[in-house]
C-alpha positions as a LaTeX table, in Angstrom:
\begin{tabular}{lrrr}
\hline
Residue & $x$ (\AA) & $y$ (\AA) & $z$ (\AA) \\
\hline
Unk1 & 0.00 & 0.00 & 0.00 \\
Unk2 & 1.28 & 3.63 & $-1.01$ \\
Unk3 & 0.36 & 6.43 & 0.93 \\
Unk4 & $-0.99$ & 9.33 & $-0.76$ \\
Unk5 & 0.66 & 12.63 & $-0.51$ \\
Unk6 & $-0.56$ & 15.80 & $-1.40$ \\
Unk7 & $-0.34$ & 19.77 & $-0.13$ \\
Unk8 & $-2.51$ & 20.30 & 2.74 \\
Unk9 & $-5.94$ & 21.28 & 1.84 \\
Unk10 & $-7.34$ & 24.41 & 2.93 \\
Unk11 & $-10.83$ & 24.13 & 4.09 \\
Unk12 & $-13.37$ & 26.72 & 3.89 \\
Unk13 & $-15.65$ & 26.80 & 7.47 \\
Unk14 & $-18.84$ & 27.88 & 5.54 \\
Unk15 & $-19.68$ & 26.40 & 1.95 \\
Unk16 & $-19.91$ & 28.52 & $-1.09$ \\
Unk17 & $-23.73$ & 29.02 & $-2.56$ \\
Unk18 & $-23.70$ & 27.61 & $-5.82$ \\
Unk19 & $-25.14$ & 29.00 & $-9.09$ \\
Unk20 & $-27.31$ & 27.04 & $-11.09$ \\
Unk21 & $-29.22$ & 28.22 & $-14.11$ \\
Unk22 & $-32.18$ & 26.76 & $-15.35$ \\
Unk23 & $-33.56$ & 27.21 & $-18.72$ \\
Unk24 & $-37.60$ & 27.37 & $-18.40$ \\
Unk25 & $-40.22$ & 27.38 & $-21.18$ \\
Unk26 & $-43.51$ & 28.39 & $-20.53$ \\
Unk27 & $-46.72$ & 26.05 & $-21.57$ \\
Unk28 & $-48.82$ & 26.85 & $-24.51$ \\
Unk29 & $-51.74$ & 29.10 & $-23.35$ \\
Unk30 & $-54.68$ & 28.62 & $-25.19$ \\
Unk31 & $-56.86$ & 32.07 & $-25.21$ \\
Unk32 & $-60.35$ & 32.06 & $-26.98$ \\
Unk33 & $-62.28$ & 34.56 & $-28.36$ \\
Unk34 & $-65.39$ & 35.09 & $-27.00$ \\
Unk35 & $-68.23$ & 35.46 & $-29.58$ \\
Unk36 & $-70.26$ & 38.31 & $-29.82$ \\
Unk37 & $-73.94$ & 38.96 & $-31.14$ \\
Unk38 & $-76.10$ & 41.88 & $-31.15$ \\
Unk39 & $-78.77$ & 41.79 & $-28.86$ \\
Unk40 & $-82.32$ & 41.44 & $-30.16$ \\
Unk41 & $-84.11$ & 45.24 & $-30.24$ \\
Unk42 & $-87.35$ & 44.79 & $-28.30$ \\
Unk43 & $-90.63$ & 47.49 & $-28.58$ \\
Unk44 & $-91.23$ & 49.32 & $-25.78$ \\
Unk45 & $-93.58$ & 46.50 & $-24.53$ \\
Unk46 & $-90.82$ & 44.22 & $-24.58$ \\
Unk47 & $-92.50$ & 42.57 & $-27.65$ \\
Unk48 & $-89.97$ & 40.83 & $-29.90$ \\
Unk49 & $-89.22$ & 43.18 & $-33.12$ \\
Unk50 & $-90.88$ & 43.10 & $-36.50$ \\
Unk51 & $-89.26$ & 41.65 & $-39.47$ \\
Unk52 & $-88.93$ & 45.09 & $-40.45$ \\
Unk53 & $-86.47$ & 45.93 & $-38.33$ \\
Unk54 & $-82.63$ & 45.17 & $-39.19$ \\
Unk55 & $-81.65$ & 42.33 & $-36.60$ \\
Unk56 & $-77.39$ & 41.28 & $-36.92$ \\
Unk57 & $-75.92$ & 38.37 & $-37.28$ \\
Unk58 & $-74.35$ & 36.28 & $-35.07$ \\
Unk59 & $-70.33$ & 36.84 & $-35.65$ \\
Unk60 & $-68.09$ & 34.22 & $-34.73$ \\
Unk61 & $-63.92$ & 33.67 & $-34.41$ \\
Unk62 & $-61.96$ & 31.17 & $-34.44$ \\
Unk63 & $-60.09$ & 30.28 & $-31.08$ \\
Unk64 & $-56.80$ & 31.52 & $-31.36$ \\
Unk65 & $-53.48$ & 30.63 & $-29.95$ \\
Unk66 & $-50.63$ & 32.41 & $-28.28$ \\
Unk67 & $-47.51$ & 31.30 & $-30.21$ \\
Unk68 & $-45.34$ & 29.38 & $-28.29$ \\
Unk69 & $-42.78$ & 31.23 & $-26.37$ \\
Unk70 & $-39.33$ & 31.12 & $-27.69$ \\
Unk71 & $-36.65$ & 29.21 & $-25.53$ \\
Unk72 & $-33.47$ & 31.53 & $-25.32$ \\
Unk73 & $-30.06$ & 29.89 & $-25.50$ \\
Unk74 & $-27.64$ & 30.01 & $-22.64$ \\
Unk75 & $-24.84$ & 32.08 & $-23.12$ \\
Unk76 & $-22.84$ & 29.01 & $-20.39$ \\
Unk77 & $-19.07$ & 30.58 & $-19.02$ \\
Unk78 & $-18.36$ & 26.70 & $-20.01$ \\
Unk79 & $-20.41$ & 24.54 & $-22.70$ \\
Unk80 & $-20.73$ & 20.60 & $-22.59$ \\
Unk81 & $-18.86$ & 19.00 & $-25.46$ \\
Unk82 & $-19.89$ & 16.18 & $-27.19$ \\
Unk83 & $-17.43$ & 12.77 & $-26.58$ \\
Unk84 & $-18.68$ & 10.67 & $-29.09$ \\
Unk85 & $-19.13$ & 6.65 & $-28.71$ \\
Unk86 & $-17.05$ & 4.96 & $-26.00$ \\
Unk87 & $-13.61$ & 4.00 & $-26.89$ \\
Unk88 & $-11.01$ & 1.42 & $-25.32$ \\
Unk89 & $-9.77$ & 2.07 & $-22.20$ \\
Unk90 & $-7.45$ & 5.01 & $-21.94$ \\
Unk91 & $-4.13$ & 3.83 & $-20.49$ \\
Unk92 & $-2.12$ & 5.19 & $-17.73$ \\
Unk93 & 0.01 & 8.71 & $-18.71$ \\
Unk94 & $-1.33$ & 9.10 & $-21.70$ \\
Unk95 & $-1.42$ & 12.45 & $-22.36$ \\
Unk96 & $-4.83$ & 14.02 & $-23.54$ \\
Unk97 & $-5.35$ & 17.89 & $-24.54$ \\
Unk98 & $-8.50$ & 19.93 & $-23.44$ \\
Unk99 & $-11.92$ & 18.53 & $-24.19$ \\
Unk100 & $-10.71$ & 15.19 & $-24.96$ \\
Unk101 & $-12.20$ & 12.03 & $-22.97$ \\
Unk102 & $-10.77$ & 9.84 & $-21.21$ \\
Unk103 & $-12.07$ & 6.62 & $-21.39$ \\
Unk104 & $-12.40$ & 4.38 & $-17.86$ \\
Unk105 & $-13.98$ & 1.91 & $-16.09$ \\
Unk106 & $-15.80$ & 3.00 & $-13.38$ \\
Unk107 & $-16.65$ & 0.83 & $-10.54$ \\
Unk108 & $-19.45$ & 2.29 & $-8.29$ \\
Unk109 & $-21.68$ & 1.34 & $-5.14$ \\
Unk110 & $-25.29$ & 2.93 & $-5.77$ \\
Unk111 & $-26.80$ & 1.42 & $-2.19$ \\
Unk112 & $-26.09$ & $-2.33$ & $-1.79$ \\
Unk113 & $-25.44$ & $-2.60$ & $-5.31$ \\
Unk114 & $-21.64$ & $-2.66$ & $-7.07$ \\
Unk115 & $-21.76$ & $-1.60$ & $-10.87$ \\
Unk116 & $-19.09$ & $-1.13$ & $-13.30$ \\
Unk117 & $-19.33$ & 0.70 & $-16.74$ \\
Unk118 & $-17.77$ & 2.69 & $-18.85$ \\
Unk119 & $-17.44$ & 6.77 & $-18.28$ \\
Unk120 & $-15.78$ & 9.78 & $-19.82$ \\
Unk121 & $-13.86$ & 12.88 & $-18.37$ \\
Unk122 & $-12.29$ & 15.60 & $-19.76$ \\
Unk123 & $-10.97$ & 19.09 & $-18.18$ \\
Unk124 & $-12.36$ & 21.72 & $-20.26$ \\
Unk125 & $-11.28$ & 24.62 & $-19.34$ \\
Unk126 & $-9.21$ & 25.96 & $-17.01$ \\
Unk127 & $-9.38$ & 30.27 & $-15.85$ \\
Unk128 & $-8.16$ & 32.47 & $-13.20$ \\
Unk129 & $-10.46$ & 34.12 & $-10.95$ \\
Unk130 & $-10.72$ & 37.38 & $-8.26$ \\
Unk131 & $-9.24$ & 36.70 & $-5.25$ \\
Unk132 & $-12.65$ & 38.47 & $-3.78$ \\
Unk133 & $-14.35$ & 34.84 & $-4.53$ \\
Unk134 & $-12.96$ & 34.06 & $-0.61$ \\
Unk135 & $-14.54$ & 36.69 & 0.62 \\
Unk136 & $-17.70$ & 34.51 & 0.95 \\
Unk137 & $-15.64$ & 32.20 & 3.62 \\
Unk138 & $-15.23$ & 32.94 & 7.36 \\
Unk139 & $-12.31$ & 32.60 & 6.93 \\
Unk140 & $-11.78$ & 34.09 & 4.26 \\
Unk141 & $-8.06$ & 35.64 & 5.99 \\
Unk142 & $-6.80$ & 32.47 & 5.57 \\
Unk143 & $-6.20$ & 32.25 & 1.84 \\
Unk144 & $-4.10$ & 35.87 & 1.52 \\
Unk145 & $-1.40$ & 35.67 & $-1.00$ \\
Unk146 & $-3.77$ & 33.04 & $-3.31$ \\
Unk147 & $-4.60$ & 32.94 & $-6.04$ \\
Unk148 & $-7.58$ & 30.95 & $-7.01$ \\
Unk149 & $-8.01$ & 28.78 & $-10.42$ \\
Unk150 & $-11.27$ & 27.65 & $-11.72$ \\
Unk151 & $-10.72$ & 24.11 & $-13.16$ \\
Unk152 & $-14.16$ & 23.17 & $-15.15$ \\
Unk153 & $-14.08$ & 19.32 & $-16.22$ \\
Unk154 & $-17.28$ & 17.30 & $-17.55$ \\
Unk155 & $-17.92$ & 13.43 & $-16.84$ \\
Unk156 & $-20.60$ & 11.29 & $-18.49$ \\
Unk157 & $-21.59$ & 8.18 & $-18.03$ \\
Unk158 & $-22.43$ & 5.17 & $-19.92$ \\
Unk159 & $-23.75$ & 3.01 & $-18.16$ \\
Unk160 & $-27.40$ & 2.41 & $-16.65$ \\
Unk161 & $-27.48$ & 4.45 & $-12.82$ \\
Unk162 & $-30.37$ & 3.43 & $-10.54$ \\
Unk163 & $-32.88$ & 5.99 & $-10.96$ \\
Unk164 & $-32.67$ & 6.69 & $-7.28$ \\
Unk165 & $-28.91$ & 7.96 & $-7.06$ \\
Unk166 & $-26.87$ & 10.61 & $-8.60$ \\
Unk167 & $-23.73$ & 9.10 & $-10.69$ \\
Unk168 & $-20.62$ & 9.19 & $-8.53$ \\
Unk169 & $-18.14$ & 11.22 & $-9.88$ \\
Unk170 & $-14.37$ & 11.03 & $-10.41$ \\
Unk171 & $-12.16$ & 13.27 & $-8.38$ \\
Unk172 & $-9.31$ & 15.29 & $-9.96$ \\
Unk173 & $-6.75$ & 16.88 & $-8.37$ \\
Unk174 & $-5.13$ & 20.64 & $-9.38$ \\
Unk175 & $-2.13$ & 21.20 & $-11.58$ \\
Unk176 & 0.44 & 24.09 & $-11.79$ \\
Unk177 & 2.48 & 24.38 & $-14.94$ \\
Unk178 & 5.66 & 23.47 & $-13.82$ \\
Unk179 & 3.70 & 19.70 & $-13.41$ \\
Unk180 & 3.65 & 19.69 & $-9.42$ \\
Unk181 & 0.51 & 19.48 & $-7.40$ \\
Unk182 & $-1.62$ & 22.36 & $-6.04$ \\
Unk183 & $-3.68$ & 22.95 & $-3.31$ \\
Unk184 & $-7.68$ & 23.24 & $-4.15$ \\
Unk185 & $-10.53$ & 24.39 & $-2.38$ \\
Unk186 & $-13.05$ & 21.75 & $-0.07$ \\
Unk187 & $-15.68$ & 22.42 & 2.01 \\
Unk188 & $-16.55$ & 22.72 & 5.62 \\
Unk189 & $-14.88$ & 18.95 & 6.46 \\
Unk190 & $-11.17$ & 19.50 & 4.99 \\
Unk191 & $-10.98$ & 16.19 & 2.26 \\
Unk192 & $-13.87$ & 15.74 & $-0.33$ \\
Unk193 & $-16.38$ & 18.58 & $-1.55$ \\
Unk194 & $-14.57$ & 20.11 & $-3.32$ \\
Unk195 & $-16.58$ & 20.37 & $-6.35$ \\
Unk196 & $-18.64$ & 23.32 & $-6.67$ \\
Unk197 & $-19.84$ & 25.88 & $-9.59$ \\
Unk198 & $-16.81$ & 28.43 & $-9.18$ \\
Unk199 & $-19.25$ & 31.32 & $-9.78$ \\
Unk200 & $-19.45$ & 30.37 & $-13.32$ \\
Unk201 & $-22.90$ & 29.82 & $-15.15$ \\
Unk202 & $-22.35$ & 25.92 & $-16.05$ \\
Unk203 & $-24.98$ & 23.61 & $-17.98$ \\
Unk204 & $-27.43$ & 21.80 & $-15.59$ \\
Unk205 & $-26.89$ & 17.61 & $-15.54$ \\
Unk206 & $-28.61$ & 16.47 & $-18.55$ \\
Unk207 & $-29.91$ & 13.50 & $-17.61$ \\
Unk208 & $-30.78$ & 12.29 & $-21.15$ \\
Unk209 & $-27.16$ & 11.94 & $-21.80$ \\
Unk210 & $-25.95$ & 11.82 & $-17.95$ \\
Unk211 & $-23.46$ & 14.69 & $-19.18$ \\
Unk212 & $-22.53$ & 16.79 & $-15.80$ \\
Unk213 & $-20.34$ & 19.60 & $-16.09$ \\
Unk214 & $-18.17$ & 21.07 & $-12.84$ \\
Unk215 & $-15.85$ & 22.72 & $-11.56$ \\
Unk216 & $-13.19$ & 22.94 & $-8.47$ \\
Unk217 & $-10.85$ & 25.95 & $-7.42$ \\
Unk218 & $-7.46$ & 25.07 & $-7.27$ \\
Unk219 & $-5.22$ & 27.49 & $-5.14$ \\
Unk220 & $-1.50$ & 28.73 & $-5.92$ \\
Unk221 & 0.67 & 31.26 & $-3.98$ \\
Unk222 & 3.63 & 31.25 & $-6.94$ \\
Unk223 & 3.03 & 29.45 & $-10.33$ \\
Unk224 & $-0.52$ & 28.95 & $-12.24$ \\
Unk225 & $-2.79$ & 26.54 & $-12.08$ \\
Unk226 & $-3.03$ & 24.81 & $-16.00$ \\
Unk227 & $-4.73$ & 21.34 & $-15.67$ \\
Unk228 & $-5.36$ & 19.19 & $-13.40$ \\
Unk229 & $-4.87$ & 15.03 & $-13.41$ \\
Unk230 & $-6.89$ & 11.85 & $-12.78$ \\
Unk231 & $-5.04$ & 9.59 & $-10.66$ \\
Unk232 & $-7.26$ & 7.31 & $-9.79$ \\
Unk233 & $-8.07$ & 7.97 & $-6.15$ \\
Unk234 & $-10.77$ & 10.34 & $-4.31$ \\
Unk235 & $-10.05$ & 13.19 & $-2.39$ \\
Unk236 & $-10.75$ & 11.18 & 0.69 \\
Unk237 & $-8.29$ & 8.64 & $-0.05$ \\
Unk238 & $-5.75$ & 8.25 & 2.52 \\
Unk239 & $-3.24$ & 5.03 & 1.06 \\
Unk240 & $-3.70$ & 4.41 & $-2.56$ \\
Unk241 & $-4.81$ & 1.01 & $-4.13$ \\
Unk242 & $-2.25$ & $-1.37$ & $-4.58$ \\
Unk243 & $-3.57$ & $-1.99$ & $-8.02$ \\
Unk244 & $-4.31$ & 1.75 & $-9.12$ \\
Unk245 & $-1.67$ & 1.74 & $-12.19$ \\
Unk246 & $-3.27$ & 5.95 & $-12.60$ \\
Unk247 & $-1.72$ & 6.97 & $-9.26$ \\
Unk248 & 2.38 & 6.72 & $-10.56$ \\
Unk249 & 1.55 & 7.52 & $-14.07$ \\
Unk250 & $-1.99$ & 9.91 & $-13.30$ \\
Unk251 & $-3.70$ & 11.30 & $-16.67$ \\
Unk252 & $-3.34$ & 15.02 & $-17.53$ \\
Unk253 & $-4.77$ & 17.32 & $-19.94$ \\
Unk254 & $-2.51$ & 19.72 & $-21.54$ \\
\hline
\end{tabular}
């Protein structure tokens, strides 16, 4: 067994509020008109009128209905890319550029049930933000002299998940140029939740094509933040798998 080593996370005592954006289209409202007809003159006795006397007829329209509202595109800091078919298994250290997938098995508990299928993952993009983004934290004295990266990746999965459960995602871990690891942002517990929306309007889960894109914050003090790598292991992992080839030779995207 290996231990796993890795900067000392920096965790944030109160959790970032996350921004989702929904795209909403109204329903079809159906709006009739109502008919109209002239009211039958009567005599002064109340006595219908004489045939004499002009008497409209009865007009008519069609129903109409309100066009239906337009959908307006999202303008997304971040768009989902499309990754295509599975391929064969994408071996340790091979190196992969922006938007391309990864292919992996991923082996999952949903409940008291164990699957394994394929999945894809990709880092996107990756974008320097304003160090004001701590200024949401308690403690937010704590990261002075960081600055923070915002590392969007997207996973999707191709295999059938319980309709009860969210997929479980892969964990990746921050990058700085010069290859060595950084530090990244996690929640209120130190290790794990670290993935959040980075203040960046991101697509919603599309659960047609179990597409998720995300995002975590990796921190530097010196170089930048570029990529970041899969190594096989979660951020609560404490000694790596003895059989985790990804941990010596992790995949990166340059």
């Amino acid at each position: 067994m290996r231990p796993i080593t890795r900067p000392t996370t920096l965790a944030a005592l109160s959790l970032a509020a996350v921004l989702t954006l929904s795209a909403c289209s109204g329903g079809d409202d159906e709006s009739t008109t109502p008919s109209f007809s002239a009211a039958d003159a009567t005599t002064d006795g109340g006595e219908a009128t004489t045939e004499d006397e002009a008497t409209e007829d009865v007009v008519e329209e069609e129903p109409t209905e309100d066009p239906t509202p337009t959908e307006l595109a999202v303008d997304y800091d971040v768009a989902a890319v499309d990754f295509g078919a599975p391929g064969a298994v994408t071996g340790p250290g091979t190196p992969l550029t922006k938007g391309q997938p990864a292919w992996l098995n991923q082996t999952a508990t949903y409940g008291e049930q164990e699957l394994t299928g394929p999945t894809a993952v990709s880092v996107l993009d990756v974008r320097a933000l304003e160090a004001s983004i701590f200024d949401q934290y308690s403690n937010a004295e704590d990261f002075a002299g960081y600055t923070p990266y915002a590392i969007t990746f997207q996973q999707q999965w191709f295999y059938d998940v319980p309709a009860e459960y969210d997929p479980t995602t892969l964990d990746l871990f921050p990058i700085k140029e010069d290859g060595s690891d950084a530090e990244y942002l996690t929640g209120q517990f130190g290790f794990g939740a670290a993935t959040n929306s980075c203040g960046l309007q991101l697509p919603e889960y599309d659960e047609e094509t179990k597409t998720l894109v995300s995002c975590i914050i990796g921190l530097s003090k010196d170089l930048p933040v570029t990529t970041a790598k899969y190594n096989g292991e979660t951020y609560t992992s404490i000694i790596a798998s003895a059989d985790n080839a990804y941990f010596n030779q992790p995949l990166s995207w340059g």
